[in-house]
C-alpha positions as CSV (number, residue, x, y, z in Angstrom):
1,X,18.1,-147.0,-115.6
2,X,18.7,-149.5,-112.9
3,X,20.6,-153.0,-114.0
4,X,21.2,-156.2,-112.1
5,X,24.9,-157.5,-113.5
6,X,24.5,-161.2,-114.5
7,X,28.7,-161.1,-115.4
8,X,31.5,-158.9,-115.1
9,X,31.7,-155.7,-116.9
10,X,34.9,-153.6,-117.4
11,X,34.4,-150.2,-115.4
12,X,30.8,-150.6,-114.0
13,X,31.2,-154.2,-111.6
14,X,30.6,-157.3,-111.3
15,X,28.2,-159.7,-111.1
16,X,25.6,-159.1,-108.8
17,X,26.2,-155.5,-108.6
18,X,22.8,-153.2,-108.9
19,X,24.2,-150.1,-111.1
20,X,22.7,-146.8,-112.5
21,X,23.5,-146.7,-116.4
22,X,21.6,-144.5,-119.2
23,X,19.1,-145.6,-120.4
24,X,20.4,-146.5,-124.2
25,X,23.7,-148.0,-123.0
26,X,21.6,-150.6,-120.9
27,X,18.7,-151.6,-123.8
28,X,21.1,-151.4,-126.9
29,X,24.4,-153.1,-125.3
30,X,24.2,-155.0,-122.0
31,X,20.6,-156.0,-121.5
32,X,21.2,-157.8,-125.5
33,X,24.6,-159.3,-124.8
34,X,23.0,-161.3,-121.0
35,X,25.0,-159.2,-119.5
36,X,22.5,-157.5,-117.5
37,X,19.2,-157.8,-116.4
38,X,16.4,-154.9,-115.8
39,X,16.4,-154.2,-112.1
40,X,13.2,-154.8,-110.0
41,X,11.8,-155.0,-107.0
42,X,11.6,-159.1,-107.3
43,X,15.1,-158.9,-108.5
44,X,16.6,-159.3,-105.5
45,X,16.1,-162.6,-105.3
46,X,18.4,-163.0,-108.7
47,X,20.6,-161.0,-106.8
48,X,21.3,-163.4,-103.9
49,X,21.2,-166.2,-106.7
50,X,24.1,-164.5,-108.2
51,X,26.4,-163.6,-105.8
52,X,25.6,-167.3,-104.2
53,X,27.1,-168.5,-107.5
54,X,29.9,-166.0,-107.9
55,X,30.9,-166.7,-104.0
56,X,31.7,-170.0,-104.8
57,X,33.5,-170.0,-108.2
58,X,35.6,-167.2,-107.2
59,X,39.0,-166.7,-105.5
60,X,37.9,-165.3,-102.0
61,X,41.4,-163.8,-100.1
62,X,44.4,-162.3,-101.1
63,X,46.4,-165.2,-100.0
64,X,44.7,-168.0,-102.2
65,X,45.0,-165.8,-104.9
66,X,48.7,-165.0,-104.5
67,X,49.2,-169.0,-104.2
68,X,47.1,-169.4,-108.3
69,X,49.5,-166.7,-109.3
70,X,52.5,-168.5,-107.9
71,X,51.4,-171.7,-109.7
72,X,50.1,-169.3,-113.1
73,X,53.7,-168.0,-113.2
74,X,55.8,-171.5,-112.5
75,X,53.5,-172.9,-115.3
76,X,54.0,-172.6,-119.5
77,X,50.9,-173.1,-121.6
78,X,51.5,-175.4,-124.9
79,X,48.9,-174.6,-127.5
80,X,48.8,-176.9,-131.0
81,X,46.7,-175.3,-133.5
82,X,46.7,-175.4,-137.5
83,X,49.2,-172.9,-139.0
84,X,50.0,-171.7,-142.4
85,X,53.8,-171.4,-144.0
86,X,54.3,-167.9,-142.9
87,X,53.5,-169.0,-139.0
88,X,50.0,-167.1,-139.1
89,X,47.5,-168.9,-137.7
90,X,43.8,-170.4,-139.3
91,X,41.9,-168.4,-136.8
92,X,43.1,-167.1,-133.4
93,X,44.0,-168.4,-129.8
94,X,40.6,-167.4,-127.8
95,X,41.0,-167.3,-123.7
96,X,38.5,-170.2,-123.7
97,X,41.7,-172.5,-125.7
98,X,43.9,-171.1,-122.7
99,X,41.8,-172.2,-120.1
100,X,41.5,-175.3,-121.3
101,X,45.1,-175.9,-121.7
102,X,46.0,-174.7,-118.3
103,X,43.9,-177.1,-117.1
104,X,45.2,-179.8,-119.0
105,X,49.0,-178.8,-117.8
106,X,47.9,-179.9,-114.5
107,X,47.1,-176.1,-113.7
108,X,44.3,-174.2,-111.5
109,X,41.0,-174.1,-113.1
110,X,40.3,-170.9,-114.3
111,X,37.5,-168.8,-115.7
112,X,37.7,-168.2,-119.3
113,X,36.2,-164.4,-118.7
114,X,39.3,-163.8,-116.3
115,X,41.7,-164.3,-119.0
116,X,42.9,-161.1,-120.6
117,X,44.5,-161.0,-124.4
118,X,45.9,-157.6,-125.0
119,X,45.8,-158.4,-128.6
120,X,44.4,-161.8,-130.8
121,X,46.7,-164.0,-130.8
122,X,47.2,-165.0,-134.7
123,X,50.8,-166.4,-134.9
124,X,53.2,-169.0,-133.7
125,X,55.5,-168.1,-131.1
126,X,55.4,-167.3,-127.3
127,X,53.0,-164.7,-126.4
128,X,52.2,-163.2,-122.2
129,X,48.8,-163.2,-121.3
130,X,47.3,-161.5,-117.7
131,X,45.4,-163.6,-116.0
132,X,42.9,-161.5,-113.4
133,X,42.4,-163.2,-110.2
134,X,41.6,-160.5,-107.6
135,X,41.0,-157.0,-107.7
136,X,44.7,-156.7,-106.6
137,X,46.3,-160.1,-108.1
138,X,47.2,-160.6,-111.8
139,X,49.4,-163.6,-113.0
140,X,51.0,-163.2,-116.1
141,X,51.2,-166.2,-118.4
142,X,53.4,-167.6,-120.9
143,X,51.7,-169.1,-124.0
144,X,53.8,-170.8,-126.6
145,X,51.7,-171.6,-129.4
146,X,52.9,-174.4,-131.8
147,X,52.0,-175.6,-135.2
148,X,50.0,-179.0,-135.6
């Protein structure tokens, strides 16, 4: 089945990206998750829509992407959340609370779907983060998460 990408998927592209998947991965996961979009022949014009929108949200050369890594790297993310005794969290840090502190540390504003957690982050402490800005940039991150 032919699919129009609507967001980045792990493995397959990007948005904007016309792929070939089977037929049940495209109507039981990524067509129900607005992910993707059935391809047609009017599609296109969703297509053009989408990269549009992805051209200008997104970092463009390797250079401007090497200077957001530069200023990632110089820059440590203070989280305040609720904690119980032990240090374990009431929930988990979500890359949508790290974007929005990086941008209140005075850092680059950056997409919350670019941000990658290896594992939830459920306890106080420092923790790294990778932060994906170009196919051949990642920043790493320092996260120190504090109790309220």
């Amino acid at each position: 089945m032919k699919i129009i990408l609507t967001h980045e998927v792990a493995n397959l592209g990007v948005a904007g990206d016309i792929v070939e998947v089977k037929d049940g991965y495209a109507r039981n996961y990524l067509i129900p998750r607005s992910v993707a979009i059935r391809w047609t022949k009017g599609g296109q014009k969703d297509v053009d829509a989408i990269r549009r929108a992805r051209r200008v949200r997104e970092i463009q050369t390797l250079e401007q992407a090497q200077a957001v890594k530069g200023e990632l790297e110089a820059l440590t993310v203070r989280l305040e959340t609720r904690a119980g005794n032990t240090g374990r969290l009431f929930g988990a840090i979500t890359p949508a609370d790290i974007a929005g502190a990086i941008k209140s540390a005075g850092g680059p504003d950056v997409d919350k779907r670019r941000i990658q957690v290896s594992a939830p982050i459920k306890a106080l402490g420092q923790h790294k983060v990778a932060v994906k800005l170009h196919p051949e940039v990642e920043a790493n991150l320092g996260v120190t998460v504090v109790g309220a």
